[in-house]
N, C-alpha and C positions, 0 to 999 in steps of 0.2 A: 320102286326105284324109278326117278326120272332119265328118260331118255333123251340124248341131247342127237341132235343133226348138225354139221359142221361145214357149212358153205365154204367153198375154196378157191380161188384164181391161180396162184403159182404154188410155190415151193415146198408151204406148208410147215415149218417149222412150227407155227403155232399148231397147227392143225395135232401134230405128234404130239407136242408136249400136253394138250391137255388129254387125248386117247391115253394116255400113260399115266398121268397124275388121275384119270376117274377108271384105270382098268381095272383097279381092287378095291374098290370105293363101294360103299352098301350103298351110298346115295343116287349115284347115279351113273350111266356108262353111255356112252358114245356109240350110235348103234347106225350112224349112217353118214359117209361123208360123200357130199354132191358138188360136183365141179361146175363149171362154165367152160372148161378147156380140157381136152383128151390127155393132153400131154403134162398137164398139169403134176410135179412131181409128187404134189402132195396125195395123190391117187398112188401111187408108189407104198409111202409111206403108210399109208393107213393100210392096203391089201398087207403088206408087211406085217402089222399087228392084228389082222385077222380082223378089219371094220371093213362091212359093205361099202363099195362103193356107188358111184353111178357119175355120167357126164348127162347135160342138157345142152341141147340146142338153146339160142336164146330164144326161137318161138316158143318151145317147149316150156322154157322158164316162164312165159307171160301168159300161159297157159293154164288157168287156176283148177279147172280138172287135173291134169298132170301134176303138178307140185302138189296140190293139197291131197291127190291119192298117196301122192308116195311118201308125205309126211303120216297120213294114217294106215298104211301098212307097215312102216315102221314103229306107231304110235310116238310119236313124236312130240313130248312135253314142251323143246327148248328151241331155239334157234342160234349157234355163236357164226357169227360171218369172223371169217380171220382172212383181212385180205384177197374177199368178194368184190371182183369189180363191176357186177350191176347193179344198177339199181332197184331196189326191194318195190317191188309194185302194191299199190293199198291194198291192193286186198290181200295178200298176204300179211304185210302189217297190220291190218285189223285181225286178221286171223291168230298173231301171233303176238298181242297187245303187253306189252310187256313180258314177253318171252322171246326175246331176242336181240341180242344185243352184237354192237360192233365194235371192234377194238381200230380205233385211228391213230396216227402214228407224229399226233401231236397234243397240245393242249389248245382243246377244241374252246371256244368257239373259234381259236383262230388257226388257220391256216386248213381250214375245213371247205365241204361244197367238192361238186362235180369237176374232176380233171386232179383234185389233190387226192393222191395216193404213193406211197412209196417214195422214189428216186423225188418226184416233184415238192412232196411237204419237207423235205430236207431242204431242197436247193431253195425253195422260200425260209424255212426257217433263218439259214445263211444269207441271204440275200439280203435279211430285212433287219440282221447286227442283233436277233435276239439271244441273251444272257442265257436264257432258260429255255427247255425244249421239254418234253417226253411223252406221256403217251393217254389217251382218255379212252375209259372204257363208258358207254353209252347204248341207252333202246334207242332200238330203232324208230324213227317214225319216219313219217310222209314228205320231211326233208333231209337231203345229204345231209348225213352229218350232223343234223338239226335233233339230233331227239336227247333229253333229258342224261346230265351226266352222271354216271353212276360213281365212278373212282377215276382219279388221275393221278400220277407219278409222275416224278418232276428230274432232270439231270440237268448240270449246269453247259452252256454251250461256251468254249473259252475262242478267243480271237482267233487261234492256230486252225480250228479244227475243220473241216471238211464237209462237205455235206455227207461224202462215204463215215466217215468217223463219227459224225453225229448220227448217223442211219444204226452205225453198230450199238453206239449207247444205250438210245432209244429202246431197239429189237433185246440188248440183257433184260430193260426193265419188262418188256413182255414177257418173256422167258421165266420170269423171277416171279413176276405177281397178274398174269391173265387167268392160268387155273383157279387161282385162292380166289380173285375176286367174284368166279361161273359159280364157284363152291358155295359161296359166303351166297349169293342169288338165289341158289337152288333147296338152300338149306332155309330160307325166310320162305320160300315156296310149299317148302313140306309141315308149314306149322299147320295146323289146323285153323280151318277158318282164314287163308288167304287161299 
């Protein structure tokens, strides 16, 4: 069974839904969610469903002794960032070379890079009169937002709508297809010979 880790910054919504869609799953389960913030509610939510937790200081986090122990004492096959807002240091990304992906909350390459996250890649979507908005899921690598796109889903953006309204559309189509797509990763991971 692969074991997945689940980097977090706020609320956590993603964070739940995939601990719930891999809790009865032979494939894999979620055995560790690590925050950047104490208060982060998604630390809430995951003690809720019985997943370790833990916070890092950001020294802590760039710290490759500390991170890489507590990814090998949980034995930690995966990495999903849901709305992590540091930035993944190399060595971790080499550690974790395709095993690690992040869901951004646009269609990458645009409206990507340091400083777009959340409230911000709405108000640019809006800002810049596009039709179409929704959400890419992608590895990590060595630049924001830069690493290879794995699945993107797509919703229409009409004249009317908001940057809050286009923020909700967006966050269904995670809700709907960020699990199936960790699934569909993890299950090419368990072939033999990858």
């Amino acid at each position: 069974m692969k074991k997945i880790a689940v980097f977090v910054s706020g609320g956590g919504t993603n964070c739940e839904q995939i601990i719930r869609h891999f809790a009865e799953s032979s494939l894999a389960r979620v055995v560790l969610v690590l925050s950047s913030s104490k208060t982060a509610y998604a630390l809430e939510r995951a003690r809720h469903l019985g997943v370790p937790t833990t916070t890092l200081t950001k020294k802590q986090f760039e710290d490759p002794a500390v991170v890489l122990d507590l990814m090998k004492i949980y034995e930690v096959d995966f990495i999903v960032l849901t709305g992590f807002l540091w930035v993944i240091p190399d060595w971790l990304v080499e550690a974790f070379d395709h095993r690690m992906v992040n869901l951004h909350p646009a269609l990458l390459p645009k409206f990507g890079g340091i400083g777009m996250y959340g409230r911000h890649v709405h108000e640019a979507v809006k800002a810049a009169g596009e039709t179409v908005t929704g959400m890419t899921v992608h590895y990590v690598s060595n630049v924001v937002d830069g690493g290879e796109a794995i699945a993107q889903f797509f919703v229409p953006v009409r004249p009317e709508d908001t940057p809050e309204t286009i923020a909700a559309k967006e966050h269904e189509l995670e809700m709907r297809y960020f699990p199936g797509v960790i699934e569909g990763l993890l299950k090419d991971f368990s072939q033999p010979g990858l």
